[in-house]
N, C-alpha and C positions, 0 to 999 in steps of 0.2 A: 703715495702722497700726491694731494693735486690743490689744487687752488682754489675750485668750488666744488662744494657737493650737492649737487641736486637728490631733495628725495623725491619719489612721485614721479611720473614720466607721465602725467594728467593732460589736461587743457593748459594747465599752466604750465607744470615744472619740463614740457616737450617745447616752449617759446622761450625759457628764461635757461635753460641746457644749450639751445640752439643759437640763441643773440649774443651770449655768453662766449662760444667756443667763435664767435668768427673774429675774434684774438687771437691771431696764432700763438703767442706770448702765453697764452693760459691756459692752463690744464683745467679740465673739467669731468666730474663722474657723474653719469644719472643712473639711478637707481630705480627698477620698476619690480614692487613685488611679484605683476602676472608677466605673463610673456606676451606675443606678438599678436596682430589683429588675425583670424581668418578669413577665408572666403567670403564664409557666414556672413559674419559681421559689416562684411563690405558693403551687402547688400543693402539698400537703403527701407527696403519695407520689412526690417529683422530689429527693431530695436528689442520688441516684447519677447522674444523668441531667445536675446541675448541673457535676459535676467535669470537668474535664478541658476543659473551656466558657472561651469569657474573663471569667465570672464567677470564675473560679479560677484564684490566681496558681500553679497548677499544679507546686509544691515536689515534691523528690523527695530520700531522701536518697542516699550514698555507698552503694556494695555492702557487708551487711554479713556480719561474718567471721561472728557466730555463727549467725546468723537468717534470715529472705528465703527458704528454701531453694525454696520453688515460686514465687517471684514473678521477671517478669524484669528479668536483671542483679543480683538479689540488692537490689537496691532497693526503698523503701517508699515509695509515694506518699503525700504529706502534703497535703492537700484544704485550705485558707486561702480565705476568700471574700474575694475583689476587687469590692464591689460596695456600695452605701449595704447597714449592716446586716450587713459584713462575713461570716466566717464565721456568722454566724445568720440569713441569708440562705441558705443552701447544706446547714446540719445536718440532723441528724435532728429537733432542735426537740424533746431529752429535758430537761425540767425536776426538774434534782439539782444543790442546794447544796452543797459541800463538808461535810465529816466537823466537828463543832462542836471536837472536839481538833486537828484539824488548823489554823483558825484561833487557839486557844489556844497552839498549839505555837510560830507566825508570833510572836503576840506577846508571848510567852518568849524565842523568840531577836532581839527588839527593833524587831518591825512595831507599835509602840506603838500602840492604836485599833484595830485586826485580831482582836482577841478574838471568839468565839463571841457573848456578851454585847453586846459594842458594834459589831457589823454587822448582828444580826438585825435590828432595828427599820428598818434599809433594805432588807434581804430583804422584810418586810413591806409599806411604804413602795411597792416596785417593783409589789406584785403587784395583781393583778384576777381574785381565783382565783375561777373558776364552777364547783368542786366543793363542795356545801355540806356533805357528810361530813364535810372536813377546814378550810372555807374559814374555819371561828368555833372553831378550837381552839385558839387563841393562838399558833401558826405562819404563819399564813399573812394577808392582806391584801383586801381588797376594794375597786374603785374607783380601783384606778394604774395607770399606763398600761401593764404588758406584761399581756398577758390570759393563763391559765395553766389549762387542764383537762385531762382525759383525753380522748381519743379516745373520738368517739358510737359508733362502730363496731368491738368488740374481737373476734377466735377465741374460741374454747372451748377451742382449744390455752394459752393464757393463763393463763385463769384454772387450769386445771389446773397449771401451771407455779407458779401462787402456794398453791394446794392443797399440790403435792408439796413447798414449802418447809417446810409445817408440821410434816410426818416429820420435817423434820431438825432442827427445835428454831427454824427461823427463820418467825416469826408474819406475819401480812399485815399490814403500818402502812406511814401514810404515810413515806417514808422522807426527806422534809425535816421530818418533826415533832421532835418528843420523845428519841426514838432511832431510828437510822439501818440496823444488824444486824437485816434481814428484807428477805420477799418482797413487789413491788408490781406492779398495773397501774400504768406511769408517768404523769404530769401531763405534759404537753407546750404549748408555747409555739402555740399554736393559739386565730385567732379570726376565730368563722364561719365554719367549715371551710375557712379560710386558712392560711398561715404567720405568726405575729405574730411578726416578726423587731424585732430592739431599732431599725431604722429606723422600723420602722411604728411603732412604739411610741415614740418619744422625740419624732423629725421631724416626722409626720406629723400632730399633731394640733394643738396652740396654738403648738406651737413654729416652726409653717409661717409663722406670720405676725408674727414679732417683726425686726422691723426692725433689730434692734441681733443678729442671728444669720446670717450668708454659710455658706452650704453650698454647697463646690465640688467638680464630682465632672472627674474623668479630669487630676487632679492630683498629679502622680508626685512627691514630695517626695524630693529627692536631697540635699542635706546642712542638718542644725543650724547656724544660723550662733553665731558664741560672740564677746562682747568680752571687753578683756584682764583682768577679772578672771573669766574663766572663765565669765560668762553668761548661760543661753541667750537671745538677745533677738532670733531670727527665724530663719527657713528660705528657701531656695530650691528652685523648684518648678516642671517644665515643663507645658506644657499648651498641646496643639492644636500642637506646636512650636514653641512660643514659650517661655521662661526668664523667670520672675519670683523677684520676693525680694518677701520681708513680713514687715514686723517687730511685735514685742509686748511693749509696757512691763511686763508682770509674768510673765507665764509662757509657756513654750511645751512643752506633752505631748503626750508620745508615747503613741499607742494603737494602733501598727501594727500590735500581734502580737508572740508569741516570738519568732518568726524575722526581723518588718520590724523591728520595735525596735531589737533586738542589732546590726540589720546597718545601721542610718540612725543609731547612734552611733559604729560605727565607721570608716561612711565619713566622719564627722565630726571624727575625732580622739578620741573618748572609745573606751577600750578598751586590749588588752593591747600592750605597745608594739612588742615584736620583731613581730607583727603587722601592726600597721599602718606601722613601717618597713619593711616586705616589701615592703607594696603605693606607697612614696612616701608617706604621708598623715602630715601633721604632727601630732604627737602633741599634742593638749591634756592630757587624765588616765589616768596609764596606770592603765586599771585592769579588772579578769578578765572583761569582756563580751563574753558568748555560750558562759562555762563554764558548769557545774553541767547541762549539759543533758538531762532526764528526762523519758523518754514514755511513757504504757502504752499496753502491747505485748501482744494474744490471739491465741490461735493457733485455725487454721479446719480444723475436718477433724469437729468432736465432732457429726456430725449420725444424726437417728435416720428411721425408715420408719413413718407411721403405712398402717393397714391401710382404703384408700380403700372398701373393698367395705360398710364400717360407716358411714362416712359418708352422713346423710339426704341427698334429694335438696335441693337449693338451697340447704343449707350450705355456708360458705364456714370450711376449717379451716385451709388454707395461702393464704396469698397467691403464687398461680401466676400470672407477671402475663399471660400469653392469658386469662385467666379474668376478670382484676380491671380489667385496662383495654380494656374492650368499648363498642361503641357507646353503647349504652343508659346504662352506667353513665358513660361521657365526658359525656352531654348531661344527665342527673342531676343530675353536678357543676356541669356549666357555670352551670345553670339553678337550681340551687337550692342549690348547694354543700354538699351531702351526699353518701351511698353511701357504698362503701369506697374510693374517690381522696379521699374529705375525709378519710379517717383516716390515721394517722401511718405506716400499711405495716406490713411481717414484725417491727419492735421493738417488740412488746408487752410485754415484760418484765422485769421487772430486780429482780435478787436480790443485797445485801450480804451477803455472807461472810467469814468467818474461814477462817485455813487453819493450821497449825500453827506456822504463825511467826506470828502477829498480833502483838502486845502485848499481852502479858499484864494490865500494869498497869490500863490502859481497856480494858473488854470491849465495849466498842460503841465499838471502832476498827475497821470490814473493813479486811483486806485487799486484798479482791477485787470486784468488781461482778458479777455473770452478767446478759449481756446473753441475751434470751429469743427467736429470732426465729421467727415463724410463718412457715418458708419456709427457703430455703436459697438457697446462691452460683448455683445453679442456677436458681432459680426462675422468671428472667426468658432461661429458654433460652438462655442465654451473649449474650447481644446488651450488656449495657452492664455489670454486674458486674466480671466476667471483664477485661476492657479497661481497667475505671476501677481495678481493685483494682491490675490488674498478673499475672495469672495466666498462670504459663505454658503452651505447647499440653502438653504432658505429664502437666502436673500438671493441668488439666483435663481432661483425657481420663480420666483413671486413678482422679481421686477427688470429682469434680463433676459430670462428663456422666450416668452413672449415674442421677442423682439427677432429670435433667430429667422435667418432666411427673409427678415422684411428689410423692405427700404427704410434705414430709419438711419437720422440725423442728429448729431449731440451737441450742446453747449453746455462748454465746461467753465463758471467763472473763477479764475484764479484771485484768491488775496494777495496782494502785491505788498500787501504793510498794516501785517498782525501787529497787534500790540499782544497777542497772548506771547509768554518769555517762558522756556524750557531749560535744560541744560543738557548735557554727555557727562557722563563719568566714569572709571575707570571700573566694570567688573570684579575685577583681580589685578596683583602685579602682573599676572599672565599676559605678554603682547600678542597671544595667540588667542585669547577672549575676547571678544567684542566686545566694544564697550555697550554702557548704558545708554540708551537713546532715549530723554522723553520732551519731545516740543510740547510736552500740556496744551495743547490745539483746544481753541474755545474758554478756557481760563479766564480768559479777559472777556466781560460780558458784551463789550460792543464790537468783538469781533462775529459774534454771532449777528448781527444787529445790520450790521456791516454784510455782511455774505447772505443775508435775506434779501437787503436792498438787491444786489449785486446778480440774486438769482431771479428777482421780478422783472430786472432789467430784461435779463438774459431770458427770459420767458418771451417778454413782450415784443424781442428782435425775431426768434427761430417761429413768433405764432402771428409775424406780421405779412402785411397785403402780397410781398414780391413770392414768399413762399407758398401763400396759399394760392396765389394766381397764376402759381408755373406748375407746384407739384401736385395741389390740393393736399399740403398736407395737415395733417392735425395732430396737436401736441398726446402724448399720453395718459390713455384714462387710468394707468397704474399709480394708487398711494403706494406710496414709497415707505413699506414699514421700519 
């Protein structure tokens, strides 16, 4: 018996197990269905390499009607890390806080405490930022346990990418500072040319040794248990084949995820009840879990050709990975944990944007992110990309083989605030079924409307004067079937 149950050992539930147990007073269990990070995954240019691994509980959603159209089955694979450290185990390791209105908005519509104002000082709180540019500007932290910098190792395709932002009215700033509407080299969850995933950083350091804190991993938690005033006071959980229950006098959270959360309350009985009467599951609170469901959605194709014959000799402008993953630079890293395997890969960039639909009323609301990448789908000669994205042979042949072995540059605009609304729902009672995944992407006609603007933008930055006058490069003459 303990005191809190964390489920999920994530990004979250490895910081609320951790803050939690420095009570000596309280017992605490976290529960993680995968087990421990590897080597592997330490590396910082392995996120793509991690998916589809059983460090990833390997989600995928339904075909969808508007969208998918080169991936196969019309399905989107959805990447979730199954591993201490959860999905921050597995990401790209890009460090971006939320829009400070968007926390404002949460506690307008009555996330009381979610205000911009009263979560900064735990943003703070969390960080160990080793950028001194930004690390004493009153945003940012020194000295907590997730350690937070940029990549030792950037392109010059990059910084170009934050140059040609200035054309367009968006400045180079930090963009967890002050205001958020501009271009940056990113900060990334990176330490010692590592991966500092929220395990390494919560678990790994004093917390390893508090005896009033159980971290168990390959622990499949399969329902909330509830007494008859409706609460939560334990779970049941199998492990190594065997079935345990464990209960907890004051709380039991959930940190499964979007998708584990929604779907371990509703094998539980919390949730919409025609639902869960489908699947047999006695209904405790009916109530809409695993509605409202929204994911940004970018589309791949907006890539450009810089001109190699301009490129100095031992410059490194694309991340080509025959290039980047060579003996020499493998024993580098091993050995000293530097080169370009300690750096973050082709996501060098990232640019907040407006598009014509923003809000008006807050003008440092993006709509949009552009993600910046030194390198293309291509880069790694269709070997893990391709496979892990979901690409089909057609639509690889036709608008990514092209590209192999060339210098080529991507901008990705991310939608930051679909109004298309999806849901999750339970497959079966089975907690060993995946649930149902469909964000209906594009549903809502102006999100399409919306991600056109957002792509012309993004056209008109990677096909402007700083690119063509460093690399000569030119955008691609492939339609994008």
């Amino acid at each position: 018996q303990y005191d809190y149950i964390v489920v999920g050992a994530g990004s979250a539930g490895c910081v609320v197990a951790s803050r939690l147990s420095e009570d000596p007073k309280i017992k605490v269990l976290l529960l993680e269905a995968g087990g421990s990070e590897s080597l592997v995954s330490d590396i910082p240019q392995t996120p793509v390499m991690m998916q589809g691994t059983p460090l990833d509980w390997q989600y995928e959603t339904v075909p969808q009607e508007n969208s998918c159209y080169g991936l196969e089955g019309r399905r989107s694979k959805w990447p979730r890390g199954k591993v201490l450290g959860g999905s921050s185990a597995i990401n790209y390791m890009m460090y971006v806080r939320g829009n400070r209105h968007d926390f404002d908005d949460w506690a307008a519509r009555g996330a009381y405490g979610w205000s911009y104002r009263e979560v900064l000082p735990y943003f703070i709180r969390a960080e160990d930022n080793q950028d001194p540019d930004i690390a004493y500007n009153g945003y940012h932290g020194r000295g907590g346990p997730l350690t937070v910098q940029r990549s030792k190792m950037v392109s010059p395709l990059a910084h170009t990418f934050v140059e040609a932002g200035k054309l367009f009215g968006y400045p180079n700033i930090d963009v967890n500072g002050r205001t958020q509407a501009g271009f940056t080299i990113p900060q990334a969850t990176i330490r010692r040319g590592g991966r500092c995933s929220s395990a390494k950083a919560y678990l790994l350091g004093d917390a390893r040794y508090r005896a009033n804190l159980h971290v168990v991993t390959f622990a499949f938690v399969i329902r909330v248990l509830f007494n008859e005033l409706k609460e939560a006071v334990g779970v049941v959980f199998d492990r190594l084949g065997e079935r345990h229950q464990v209960f907890a006098t004051r709380e039991v959270i959930l940190s499964a995820g979007s998708i584990g959360s929604a779907q371990l309350l509703m094998l539980s009985g919390v949730g919409p009840r025609n639902e869960l009467s489908r699947h047999g599951i006695p209904v405790i609170s009916d109530l809409p879990v695993g509605r409202n469901l929204q994911d940004h959605i970018y589309p791949l194709g907006l890539n450009f050709i810089a001109d190699d014959s301009l490129r100095p000799k031992g410059v490194t402008w694309t991340y080509i990975q025959s290039r980047v993953h060579t003996l020499p630079n493998i024993l580098k890293y091993m050995s000293f944990a530097k080169g370009p395997i300690a750096s973050i890969g082709a996501l060098e960039g990232l640019g907040f944007i407006r598009t014509s639909f923003a809000n008006n009323t807050f003008p440092d609301w993006p709509d949009f992110q552009i993600h910046f990448l030194s390198g293309c789908i291509s880069s790694d000669d269709g070997y893990v990309f391709r496979k892990n994205i979901g690409i089909t042979e057609f639509q690889w042949q036709k608008t990514f083989f092209p590209f192999v072995q060339k210098e080529c540059f991507t901008l990705l605009p991310v939608m930051l605030k679909p109004k298309s609304v999806g849901y999750i729902k339970l497959r079966s009672a089975n907690p060993y079924h995946h649930p149902i995944i469909n964000p209906r992407y594009f549903t809502h006609p102006e999100d399409l409307e919306k991600m056109a603007d957002a792509m012309e933008i993004s056209f008109r930055i990677g096909n402007s004067a700083p690119f063509r006058k460093k690399y000569n490069s030119q955008p691609s003459q492939i339609v994008v079937p």
